[in-house]
C-alpha positions, -999 to 999 in steps of 0.1 A, spaced: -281 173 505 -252 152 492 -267 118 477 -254 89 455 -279 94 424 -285 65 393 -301 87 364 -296 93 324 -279 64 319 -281 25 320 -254 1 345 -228 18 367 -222 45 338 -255 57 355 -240 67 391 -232 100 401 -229 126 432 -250 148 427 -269 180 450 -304 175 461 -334 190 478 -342 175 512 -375 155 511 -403 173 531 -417 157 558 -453 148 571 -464 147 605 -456 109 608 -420 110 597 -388 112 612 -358 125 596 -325 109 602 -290 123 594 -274 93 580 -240 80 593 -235 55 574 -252 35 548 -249 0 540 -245 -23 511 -259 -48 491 -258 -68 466 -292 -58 454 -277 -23 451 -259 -35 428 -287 -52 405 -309 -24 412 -286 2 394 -274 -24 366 -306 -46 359 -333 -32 374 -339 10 373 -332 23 335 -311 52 323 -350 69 310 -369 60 348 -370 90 369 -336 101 390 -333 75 421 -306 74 452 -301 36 455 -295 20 493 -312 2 516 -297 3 545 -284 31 574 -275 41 608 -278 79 620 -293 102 640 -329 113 644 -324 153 630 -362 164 631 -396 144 638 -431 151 628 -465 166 653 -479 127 657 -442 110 658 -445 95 698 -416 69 694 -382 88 690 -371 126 690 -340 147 683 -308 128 690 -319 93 689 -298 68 678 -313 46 651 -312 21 621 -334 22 589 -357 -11 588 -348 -19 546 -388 -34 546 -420 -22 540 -455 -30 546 -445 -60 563 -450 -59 602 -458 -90 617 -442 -127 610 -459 -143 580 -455 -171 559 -450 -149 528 -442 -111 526 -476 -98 524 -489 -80 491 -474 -45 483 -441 -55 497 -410 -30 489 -375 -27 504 -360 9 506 -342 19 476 -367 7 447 -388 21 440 -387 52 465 -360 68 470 -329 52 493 -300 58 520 -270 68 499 -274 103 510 -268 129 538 -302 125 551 -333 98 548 -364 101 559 -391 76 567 -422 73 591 -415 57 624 -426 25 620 -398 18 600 -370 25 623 -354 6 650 -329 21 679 -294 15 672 -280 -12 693 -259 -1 719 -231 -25 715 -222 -14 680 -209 12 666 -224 38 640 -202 19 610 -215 -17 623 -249 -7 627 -250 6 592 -241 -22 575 -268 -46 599 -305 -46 589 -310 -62 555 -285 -90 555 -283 -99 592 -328 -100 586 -324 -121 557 -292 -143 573 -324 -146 608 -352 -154 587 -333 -179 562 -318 -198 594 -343 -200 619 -377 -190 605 -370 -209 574 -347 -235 583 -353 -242 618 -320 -244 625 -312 -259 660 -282 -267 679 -259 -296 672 -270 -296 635 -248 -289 606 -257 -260 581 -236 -254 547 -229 -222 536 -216 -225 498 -199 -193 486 -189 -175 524 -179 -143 521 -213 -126 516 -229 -102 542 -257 -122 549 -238 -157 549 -213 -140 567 -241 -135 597 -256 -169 589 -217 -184 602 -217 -159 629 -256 -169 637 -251 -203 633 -222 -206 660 -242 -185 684 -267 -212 688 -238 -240 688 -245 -253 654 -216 -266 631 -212 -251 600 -195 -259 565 -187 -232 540 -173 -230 508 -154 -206 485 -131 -204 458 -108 -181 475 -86 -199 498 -79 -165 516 -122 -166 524 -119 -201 530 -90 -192 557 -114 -160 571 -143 -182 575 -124 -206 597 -109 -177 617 -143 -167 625 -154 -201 636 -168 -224 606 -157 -259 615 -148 -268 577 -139 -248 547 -132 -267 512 -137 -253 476 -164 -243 458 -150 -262 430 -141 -294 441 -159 -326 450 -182 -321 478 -195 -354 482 -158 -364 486 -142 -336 506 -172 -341 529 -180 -380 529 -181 -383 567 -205 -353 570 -241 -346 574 -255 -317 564 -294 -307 576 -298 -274 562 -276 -254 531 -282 -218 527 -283 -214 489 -277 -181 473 -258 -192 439 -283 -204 416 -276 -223 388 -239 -229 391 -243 -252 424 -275 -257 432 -275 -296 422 -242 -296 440 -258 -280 470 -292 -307 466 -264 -336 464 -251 -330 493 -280 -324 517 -286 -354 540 -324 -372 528 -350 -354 548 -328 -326 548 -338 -287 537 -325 -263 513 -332 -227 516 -323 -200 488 -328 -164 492 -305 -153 464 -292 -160 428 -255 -146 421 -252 -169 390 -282 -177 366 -319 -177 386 -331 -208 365 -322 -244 376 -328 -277 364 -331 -310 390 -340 -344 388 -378 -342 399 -376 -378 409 -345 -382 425 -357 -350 449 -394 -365 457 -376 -398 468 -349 -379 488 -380 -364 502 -358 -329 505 -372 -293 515 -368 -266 496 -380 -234 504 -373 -198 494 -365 -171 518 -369 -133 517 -358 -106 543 -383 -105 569 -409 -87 587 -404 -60 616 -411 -87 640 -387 -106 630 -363 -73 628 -366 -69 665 -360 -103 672 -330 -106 651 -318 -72 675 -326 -90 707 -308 -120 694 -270 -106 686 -274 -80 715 -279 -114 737 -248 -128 719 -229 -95 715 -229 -104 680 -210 -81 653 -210 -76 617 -182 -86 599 -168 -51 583 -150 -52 552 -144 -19 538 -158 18 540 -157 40 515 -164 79 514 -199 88 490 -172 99 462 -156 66 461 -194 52 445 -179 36 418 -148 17 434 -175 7 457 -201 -5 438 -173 -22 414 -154 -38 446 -193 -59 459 -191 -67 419 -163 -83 419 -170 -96 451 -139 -85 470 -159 -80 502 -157 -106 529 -185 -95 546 -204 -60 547 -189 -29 527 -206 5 538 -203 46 528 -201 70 555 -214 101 553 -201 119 578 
């Protein structure tokens, strides 16, 4: 099978196209013929930060829609010509506080979806919903999970408050907006591209202002409950400023430097929440399905690129060109 392979050498240099075997299956797997496969910025990290030019050959990817191809003797939940998504999480099943211990997401350390075929036992697919296509599907599980757990499992968002989404143009803050709306919340967003800032709006955000300027000032007669934070270092004190006292902060991601610094005492008397954020569970998967099939929710779709286009791909979510999800097809 044709797969998107990072081997022999460190950072994007690494990447190649390359021939392999098929995997062999057990009797509890299912083999899917992938469609398309979605990305992420953790692709991204994973190939220039995290797996080394002298670790073993690995296809990156964590996400994918396709069709079930073969199943195993004890499969029971899907056979030949189902239409399905890849869940990006394993070992964790039911809603908990934490992700429990021996936690992975698909793509590091196992093997990933940036290939012609991925297989994986049953309990970690999902059917495709039926209101999307193969290309929006694709690009779904990871980011619209971590967009469901971050809003409502975290956050608690509810309707008629305000949630701030500093740096739109993401795939998962692009589902929080979308989210967000769906349950008649008001949301704030920021970027320092005024053609995002402009997107944003078109799909519904109620302000957009820059990244770079004042916030207290551009947003004096707001109130903001909950921020999404997935910057880091270069806004999180902006991001704590803002937040109304007794409000909550939740962070899932780091773009810019993971260590911050804030004034301990200021935060205590503020009596702020923070809390981090990861993914989610299978539970919460399924939920997160029920929820934009009720809303007939889609993903925002950038760009899809063939498997040979790799590198413009992986150098277009560095740069962070995408306004919203980027995807290979693999048909």
């Amino acid at each position: 099978m044709k797969a998107i392979v990072h081997e022999g050498k460190d950072g994007l240099e690494g990447l190649k196209v390359k021939e392999l075997p098929k995997h062999q299956m057990s009797d509890n797997e299912v083999r899917i013929k992938v469609h398309t496969a979605g990305m992420n910025r953790r692709d991204l990290a994973v190939v220039t930060k995290r797996h080394k030019a002298d670790d073993p050959a690995l296809i990156p990817g964590s996400d994918a829609s396709g069709i079930v191809e073969t199943v195993g003797e004890s499969v029971t939940k899907f056979q030949p010509g189902d239409e399905v998504i890849v869940n990006p999480g394993l070992g964790w099943q039911k809603n908990s506080a934490a992700p429990p211990k021996g936690f992975e997401i698909v793509g590091l350390p196992d093997h990933g979806t940036f290939a012609e075929y991925y297989t994986c036992t049953e309990d970690h697919l999902e059917r495709k919903p039926e209101h999307l296509s193969f290309e929006e599907a694709g690009v779904l599980p990871l980011a619209a999970l971590t967009a469901y757990r971050a809003l409502f499992t975290r956050g608690n968002l509810e309707a008629g408050q305000t949630v701030m989404l500093p740096g739109i143009g993401s795939g998962v803050l692009t589902f929080c907006l979308k989210f967000a709306k769906a349950v008649n919340a008001r949301v704030i967003v920021t970027s320092r591209s005024e053609s995002k800032q402009k997107e944003a709006l078109n799909l519904g955000a109620d302000i957009a202002i820059s990244t770079e300027e004042s916030w207290q000032e551009a947003l004096a007669s707001e109130q903001v409950d909950l921020l999404i934070e997935s910057i880091g270092n270069a806004t999180f004190n902006k991001s704590l400023d803002i937040v109304r006292k007794g409000g909550t902060i939740v962070t899932f991601g780091s773009t810019t430097d993971d260590e911050v610094t804030i004034n301990i005492r200021e935060f205590f008397y503020g009596q702020y929440n923070l809390l981090g954020s990861t993914m989610g569970s299978a539970e919460e998967l399924r939920e997160m399905l029920d929820f934009i099939s009720k809303h007939n929710i889609k993903p925002q779709l950038d760009k899809v690129f063939s498997i040979d286009q790799y590198k413009e791909a992986f150098e277009y979510i560095q740069d962070s060109k995408n306004f919203g999800k980027i995807a290979f097809t693999m048909e």
